[in-house]
C-alpha positions in Angstrom: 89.5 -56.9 22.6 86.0 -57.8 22.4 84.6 -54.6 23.7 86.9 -52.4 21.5 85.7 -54.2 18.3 81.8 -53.9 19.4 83.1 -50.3 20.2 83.9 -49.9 16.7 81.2 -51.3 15.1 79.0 -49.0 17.0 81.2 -45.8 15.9 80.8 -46.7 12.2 76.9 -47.6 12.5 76.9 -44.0 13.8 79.2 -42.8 10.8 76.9 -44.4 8.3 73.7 -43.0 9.5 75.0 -39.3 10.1 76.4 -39.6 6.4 73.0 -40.6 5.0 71.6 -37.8 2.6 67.6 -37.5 3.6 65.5 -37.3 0.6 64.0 -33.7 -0.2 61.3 -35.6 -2.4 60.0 -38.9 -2.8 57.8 -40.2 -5.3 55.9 -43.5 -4.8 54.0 -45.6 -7.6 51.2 -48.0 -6.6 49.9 -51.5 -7.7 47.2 -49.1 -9.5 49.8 -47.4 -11.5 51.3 -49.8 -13.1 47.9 -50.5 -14.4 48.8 -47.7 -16.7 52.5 -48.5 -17.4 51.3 -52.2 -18.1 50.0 -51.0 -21.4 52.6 -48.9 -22.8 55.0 -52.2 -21.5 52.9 -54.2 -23.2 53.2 -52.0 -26.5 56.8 -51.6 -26.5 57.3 -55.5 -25.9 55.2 -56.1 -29.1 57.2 -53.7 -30.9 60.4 -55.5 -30.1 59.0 -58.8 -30.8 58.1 -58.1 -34.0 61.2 -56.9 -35.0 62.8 -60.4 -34.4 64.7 -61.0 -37.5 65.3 -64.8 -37.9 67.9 -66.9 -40.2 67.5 -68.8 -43.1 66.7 -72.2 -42.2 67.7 -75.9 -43.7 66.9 -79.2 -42.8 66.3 -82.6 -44.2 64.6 -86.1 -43.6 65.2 -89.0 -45.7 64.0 -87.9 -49.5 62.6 -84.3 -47.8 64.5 -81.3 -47.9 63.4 -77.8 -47.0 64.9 -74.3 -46.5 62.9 -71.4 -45.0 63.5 -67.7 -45.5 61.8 -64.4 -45.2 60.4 -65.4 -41.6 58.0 -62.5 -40.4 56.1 -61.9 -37.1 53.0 -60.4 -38.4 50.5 -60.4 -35.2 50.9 -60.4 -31.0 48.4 -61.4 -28.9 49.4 -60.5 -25.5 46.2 -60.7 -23.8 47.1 -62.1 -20.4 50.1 -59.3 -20.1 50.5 -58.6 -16.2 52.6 -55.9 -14.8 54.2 -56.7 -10.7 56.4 -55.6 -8.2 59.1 -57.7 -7.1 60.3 -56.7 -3.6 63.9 -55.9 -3.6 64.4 -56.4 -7.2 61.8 -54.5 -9.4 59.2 -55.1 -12.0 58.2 -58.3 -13.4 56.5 -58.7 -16.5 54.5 -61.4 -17.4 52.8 -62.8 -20.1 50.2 -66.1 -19.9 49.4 -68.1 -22.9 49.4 -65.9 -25.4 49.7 -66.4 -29.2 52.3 -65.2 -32.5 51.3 -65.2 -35.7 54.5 -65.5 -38.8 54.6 -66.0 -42.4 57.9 -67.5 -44.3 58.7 -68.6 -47.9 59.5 -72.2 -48.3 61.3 -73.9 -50.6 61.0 -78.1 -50.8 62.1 -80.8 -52.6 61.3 -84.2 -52.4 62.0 -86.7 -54.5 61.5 -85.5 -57.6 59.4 -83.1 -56.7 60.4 -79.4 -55.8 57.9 -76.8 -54.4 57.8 -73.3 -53.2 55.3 -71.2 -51.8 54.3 -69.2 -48.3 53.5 -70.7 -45.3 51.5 -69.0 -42.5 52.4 -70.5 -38.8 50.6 -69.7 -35.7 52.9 -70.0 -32.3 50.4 -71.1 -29.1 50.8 -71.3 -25.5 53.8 -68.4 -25.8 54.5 -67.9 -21.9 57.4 -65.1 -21.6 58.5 -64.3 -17.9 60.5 -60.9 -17.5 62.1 -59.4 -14.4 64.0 -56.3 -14.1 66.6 -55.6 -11.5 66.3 -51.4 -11.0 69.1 -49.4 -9.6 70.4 -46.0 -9.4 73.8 -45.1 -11.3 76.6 -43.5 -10.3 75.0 -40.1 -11.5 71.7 -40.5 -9.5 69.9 -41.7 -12.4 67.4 -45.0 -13.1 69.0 -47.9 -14.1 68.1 -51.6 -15.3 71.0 -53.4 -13.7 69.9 -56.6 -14.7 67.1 -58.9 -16.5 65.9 -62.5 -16.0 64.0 -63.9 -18.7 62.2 -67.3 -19.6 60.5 -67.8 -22.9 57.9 -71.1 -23.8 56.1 -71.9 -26.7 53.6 -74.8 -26.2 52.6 -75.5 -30.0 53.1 -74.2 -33.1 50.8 -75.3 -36.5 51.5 -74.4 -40.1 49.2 -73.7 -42.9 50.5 -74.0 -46.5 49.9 -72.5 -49.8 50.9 -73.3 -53.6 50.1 -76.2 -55.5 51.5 -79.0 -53.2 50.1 -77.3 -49.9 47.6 -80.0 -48.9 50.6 -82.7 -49.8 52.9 -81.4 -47.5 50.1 -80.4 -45.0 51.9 -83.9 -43.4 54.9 -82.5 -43.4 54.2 -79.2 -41.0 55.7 -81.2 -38.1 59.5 -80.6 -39.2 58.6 -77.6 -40.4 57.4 -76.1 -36.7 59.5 -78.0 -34.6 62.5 -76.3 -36.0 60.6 -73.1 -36.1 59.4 -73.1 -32.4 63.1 -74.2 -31.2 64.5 -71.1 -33.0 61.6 -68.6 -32.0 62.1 -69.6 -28.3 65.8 -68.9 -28.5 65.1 -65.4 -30.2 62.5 -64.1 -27.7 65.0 -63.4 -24.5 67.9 -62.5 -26.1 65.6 -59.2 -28.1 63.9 -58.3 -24.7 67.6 -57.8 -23.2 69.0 -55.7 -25.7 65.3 -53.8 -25.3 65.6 -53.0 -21.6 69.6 -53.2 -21.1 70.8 -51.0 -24.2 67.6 -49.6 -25.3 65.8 -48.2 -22.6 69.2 -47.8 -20.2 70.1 -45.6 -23.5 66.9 -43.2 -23.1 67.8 -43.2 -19.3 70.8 -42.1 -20.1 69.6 -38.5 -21.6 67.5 -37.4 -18.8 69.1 -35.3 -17.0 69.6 -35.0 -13.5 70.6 -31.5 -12.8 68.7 -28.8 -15.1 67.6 -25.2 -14.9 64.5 -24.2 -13.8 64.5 -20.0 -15.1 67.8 -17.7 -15.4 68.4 -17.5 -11.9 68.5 -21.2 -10.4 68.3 -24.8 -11.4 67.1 -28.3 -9.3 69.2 -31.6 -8.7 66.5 -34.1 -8.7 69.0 -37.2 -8.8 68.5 -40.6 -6.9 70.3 -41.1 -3.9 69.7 -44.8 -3.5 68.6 -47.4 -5.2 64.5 -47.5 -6.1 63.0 -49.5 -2.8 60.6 -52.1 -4.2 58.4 -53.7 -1.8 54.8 -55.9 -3.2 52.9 -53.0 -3.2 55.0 -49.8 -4.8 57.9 -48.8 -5.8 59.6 -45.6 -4.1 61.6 -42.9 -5.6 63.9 -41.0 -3.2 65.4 -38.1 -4.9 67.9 -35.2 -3.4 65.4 -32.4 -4.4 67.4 -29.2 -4.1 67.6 -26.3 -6.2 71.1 -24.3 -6.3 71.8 -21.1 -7.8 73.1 -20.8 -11.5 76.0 -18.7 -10.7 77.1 -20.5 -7.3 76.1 -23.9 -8.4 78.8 -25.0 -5.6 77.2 -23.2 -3.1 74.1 -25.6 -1.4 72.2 -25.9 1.6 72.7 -28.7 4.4 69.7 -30.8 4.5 68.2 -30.9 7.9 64.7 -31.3 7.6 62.5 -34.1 8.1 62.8 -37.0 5.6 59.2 -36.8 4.0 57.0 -39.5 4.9 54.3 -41.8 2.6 52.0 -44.1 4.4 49.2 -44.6 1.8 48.8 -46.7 -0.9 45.4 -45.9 -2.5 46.1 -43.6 -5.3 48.4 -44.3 -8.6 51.2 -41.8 -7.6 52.2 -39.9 -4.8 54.6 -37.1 -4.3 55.9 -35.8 -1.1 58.3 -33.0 -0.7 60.2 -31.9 2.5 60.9 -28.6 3.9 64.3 -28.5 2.5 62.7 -29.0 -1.2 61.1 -25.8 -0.6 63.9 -23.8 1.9 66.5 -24.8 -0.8 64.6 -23.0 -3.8 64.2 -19.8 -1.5 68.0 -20.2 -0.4 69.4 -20.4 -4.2 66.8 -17.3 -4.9 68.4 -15.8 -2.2 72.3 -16.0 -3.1 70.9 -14.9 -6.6 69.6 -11.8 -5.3 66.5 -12.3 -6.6 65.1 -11.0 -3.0 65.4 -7.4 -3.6 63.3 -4.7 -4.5 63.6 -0.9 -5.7 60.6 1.0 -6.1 61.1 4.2 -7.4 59.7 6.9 -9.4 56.6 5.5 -12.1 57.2 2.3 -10.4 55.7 3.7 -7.5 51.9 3.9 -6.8 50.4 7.2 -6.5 49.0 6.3 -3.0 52.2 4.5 -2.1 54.2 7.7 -3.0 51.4 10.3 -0.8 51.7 8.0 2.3 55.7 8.2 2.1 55.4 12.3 1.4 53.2 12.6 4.7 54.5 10.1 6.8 58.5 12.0 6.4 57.8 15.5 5.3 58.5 16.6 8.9 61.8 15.0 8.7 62.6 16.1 5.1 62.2 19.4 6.4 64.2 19.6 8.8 66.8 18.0 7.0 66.8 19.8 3.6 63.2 22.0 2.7 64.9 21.7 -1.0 64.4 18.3 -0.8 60.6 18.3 -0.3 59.8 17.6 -4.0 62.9 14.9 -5.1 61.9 11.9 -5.8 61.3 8.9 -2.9 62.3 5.4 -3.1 62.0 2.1 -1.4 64.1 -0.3 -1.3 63.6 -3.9 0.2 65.9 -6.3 0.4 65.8 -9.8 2.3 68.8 -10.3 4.4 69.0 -13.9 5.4 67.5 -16.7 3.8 63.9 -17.2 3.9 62.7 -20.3 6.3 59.7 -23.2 5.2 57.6 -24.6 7.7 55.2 -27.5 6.4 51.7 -28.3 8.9 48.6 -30.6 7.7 47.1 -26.8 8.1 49.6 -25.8 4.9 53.0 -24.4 4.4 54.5 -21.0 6.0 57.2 -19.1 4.9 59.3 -16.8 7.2 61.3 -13.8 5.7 63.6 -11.2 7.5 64.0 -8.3 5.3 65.8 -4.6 5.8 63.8 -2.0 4.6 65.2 1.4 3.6 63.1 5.0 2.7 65.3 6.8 0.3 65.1 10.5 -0.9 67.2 11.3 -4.0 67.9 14.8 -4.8 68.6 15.1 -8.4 72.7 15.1 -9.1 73.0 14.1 -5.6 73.7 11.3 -3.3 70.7 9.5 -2.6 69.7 10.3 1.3 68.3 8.2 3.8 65.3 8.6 5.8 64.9 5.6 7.3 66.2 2.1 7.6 64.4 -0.9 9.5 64.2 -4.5 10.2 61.3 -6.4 9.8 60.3 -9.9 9.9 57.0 -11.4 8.6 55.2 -15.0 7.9 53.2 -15.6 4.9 51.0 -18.6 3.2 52.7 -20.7 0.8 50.6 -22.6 -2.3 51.2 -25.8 -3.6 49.7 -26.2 -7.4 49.9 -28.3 -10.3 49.0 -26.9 -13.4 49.4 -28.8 -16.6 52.8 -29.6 -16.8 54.5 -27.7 -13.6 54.0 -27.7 -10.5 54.6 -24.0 -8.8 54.7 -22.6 -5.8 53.5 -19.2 -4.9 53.8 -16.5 -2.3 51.6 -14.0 -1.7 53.2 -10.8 -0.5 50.0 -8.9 0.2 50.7 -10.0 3.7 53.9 -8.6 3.7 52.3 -5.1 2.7 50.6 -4.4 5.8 53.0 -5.6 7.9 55.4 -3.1 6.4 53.1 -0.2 6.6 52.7 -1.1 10.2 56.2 -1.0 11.2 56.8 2.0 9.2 54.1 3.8 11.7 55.8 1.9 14.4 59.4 3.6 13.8 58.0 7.1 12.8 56.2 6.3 16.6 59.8 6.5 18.0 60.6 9.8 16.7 59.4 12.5 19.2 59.7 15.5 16.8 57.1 13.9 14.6 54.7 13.1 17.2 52.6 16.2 16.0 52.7 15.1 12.4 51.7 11.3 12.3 48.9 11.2 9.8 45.4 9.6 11.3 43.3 9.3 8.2 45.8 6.7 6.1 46.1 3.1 7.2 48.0 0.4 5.7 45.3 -0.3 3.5 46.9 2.3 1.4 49.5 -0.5 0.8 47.0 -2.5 -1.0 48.5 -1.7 -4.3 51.7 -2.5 -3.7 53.2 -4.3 -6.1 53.1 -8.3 -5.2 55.1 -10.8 -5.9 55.2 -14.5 -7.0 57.5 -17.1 -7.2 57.0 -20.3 -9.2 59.4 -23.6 -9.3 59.1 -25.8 -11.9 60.0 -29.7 -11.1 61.2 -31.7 -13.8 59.4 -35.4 -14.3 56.0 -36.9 -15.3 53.8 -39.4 -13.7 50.2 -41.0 -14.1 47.4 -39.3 -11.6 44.0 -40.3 -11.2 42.0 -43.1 -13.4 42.8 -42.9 -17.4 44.0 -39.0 -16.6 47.7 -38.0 -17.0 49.4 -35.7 -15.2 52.8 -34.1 -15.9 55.0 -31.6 -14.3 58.2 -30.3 -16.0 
């Protein structure tokens, strides 16, 4: 019975790690970069703060009365703000004896006097201690799941105003008390609603699947919660692009999970193979891979070397047909491959190439039809706001003027007519290509610079 149950266990550790999506990019923030998020934490915690509102207050000892209203938090001084990781949990925030100045209206009586007038207050020794639990949601996004807070106010002094002000300067004591009591129980309560409805609410409108041009779009949605660890934070996000008209239609992820082992810079950003083999795939069902070059789209040169290279044939096929117009027509006929080195990234493309003639009112004719495979450079960029990809197909050129010598090489009857003088340099002004990705998302790069990519 044993065996059968350690059996079992066994089969579902296997089931559980087979069914684990690999991450097709990962982004990792440093103890250096929250350096820069400390600040902008730091400014929307004082904006919160200071939009405590606090209620009318009454109280009463012996022959002293008083009521306070109109309480207003005029000045933070968070100067001992600190931004960490907690491992397993998230972010703490935390701030170190740190000050808050208010103002309020008073209104006192005692005995038969009765005063009113403003009283500036100055809260020391505020300690507030903040952590947030991050998650992903069901929908792959970022999520504040939870937030543990603990606020402190040492001291608190009062200065008043009016005529009676240095009379009742002995009287500050129930005046702060009461005051620090109800500041400390407003503090937590307005950094929760910050981080659980307000920011969860922002979170909320990112989006996690969005087009990237008219032909295809990227999922860049968690697929587990953030791992946290004393050092960074890491990001693992699906990272696949899927075409606009077959959004249903996606490539398996096989690749290598990418892999970050350094620490020293504010952000990192690593992409896998499948990142880049899922953008060509969705560009692929989208038929973006096709070309058809034909009359002023072709190049003079382009047009002479095609004339030379199959007049023999077009002779013997049709002599009407010597001055119709030519055509080429590529088209890629399986989806392009990625393959990522420390030298730098390689794609791999299959594509069917066909020489057309087309006599005018006619059927278009074929001259020749081949398959050819080729490797080009890939490179990585980050301009500004995107970050793009591009492939140069100059490459691709000359290994299609190559093989077009290479088939007219198998034809015997044009043995006599191969030109000698043209080369596949003539292909040198052959239209290239480019393709560009745009990822969605923003991070901080280097010291005080910022870089974004959308």
């Amino acid at each position: 019975m044993t065996s059968y149950f350690v059996h079992f266990l066994f089969l579902w550790s296997l089931s559980v790690m087979a069914s684990a999506e690999p991450a097709g990019c990962k982004i990792r923030i440093t103890d250096r970069g929250l350096d820069m998020l400390k600040y902008e934490t730091q400014k929307f915690v004082e904006e919160e703060l200071s939009n405590i509102s606090m209620p009318e207050m009454k109280g009463e000892d012996g022959r002293f009365q008083y009521t306070i209203t109109d309480v207003k938090i005029t000045e933070l001084n968070l100067t001992h703000a600190d931004l960490q990781f907690i491992p397993d949990v998230g972010l703490l925030f935390d701030v170190q004896n740190s000050s808050i100045s208010l103002t309020f209206n008073r209104r006192i009586l005692y005995w038969f006097f009765y005063d009113t007038g403003n009283i500036n207050a100055s809260a020391e020794g505020v300690n507030i201690n903040t952590a947030l639990n991050l998650i992903r949601d069901e929908e792959g996004r970022l999520k504040i799941n939870n937030i543990t807070c603990d606020a402190n106010i040492s001291k608190m002094s009062a200065k008043f105003s009016g005529t009676l002000g240095r009379v009742y300067g002995f009287l500050a004591r129930f005046l702060t008390t009461g005051m620090r009591f109800l500041l400390n129980q407003k503090i937590c309560p307005a950094l929760d609603h910050a981080a659980l409805v307000l920011v969860n609410s922002l979170l909320e409108t990112i989006p996690v699947r969005t087009e990237v041009d008219q032909f295809i779009g990227i999922d860049y949605s968690l697929i587990d919660d953030p791992v946290v660890t004393s050092r960074s934070l890491d990001m693992h996000f699906r990272g696949m692009f899927f075409d606009l008209s077959h959004q249903n239609v996606s490539l398996v992820n096989y690749a290598v999970e990418p892999v970050i082992k350094e620490y020293d810079r504010m952000v990192y950003l690593a992409l896998s193979e499948f990142f880049f083999d899922s953008g060509l795939f969705s560009y692929y069902t989208a038929g973006v891979f096709q070309m058809h070059i034909v009359n002023e789209k072709m190049p003079k040169d382009l047009e002479m070397l095609l004339r030379t290279t199959y007049f023999g044939l077009i002779m013997m096929l049709n002599p009407a047909l010597v001055d119709a117009p030519l055509s080429l027509q590529l088209a890629v006929n399986s989806p392009p491959k990625t393959s990522i080195k420390t030298s730098g990234a390689t794609v791999v493309m299959t594509a069917i190439v066909n020489v057309m003639v087309l006599p005018p009112g006619q059927p278009p004719v074929q001259l020749s039809s081949m398959t050819m495979e080729t490797k080009f450079n890939a490179k990585v960029s980050m301009r500004g706001k995107r970050l793009s990809v591009h492939t140069d197909l100059r490459s691709f050129n000359d290994v299609l003027a190559a093989l077009v010598y290479d088939r007219l090489a198998l034809l015997s009857i044009r043995s006599s007519m191969m030109p000698h003088d043209v080369s596949s340099s003539s292909f040198r002004h052959f239209p290239p290509s480019s393709i560009s990705w745009i990822f969605v998302g923003h991070f901080r790069h280097g010291e005080g610079e910022e870089e974004v990519f959308r």
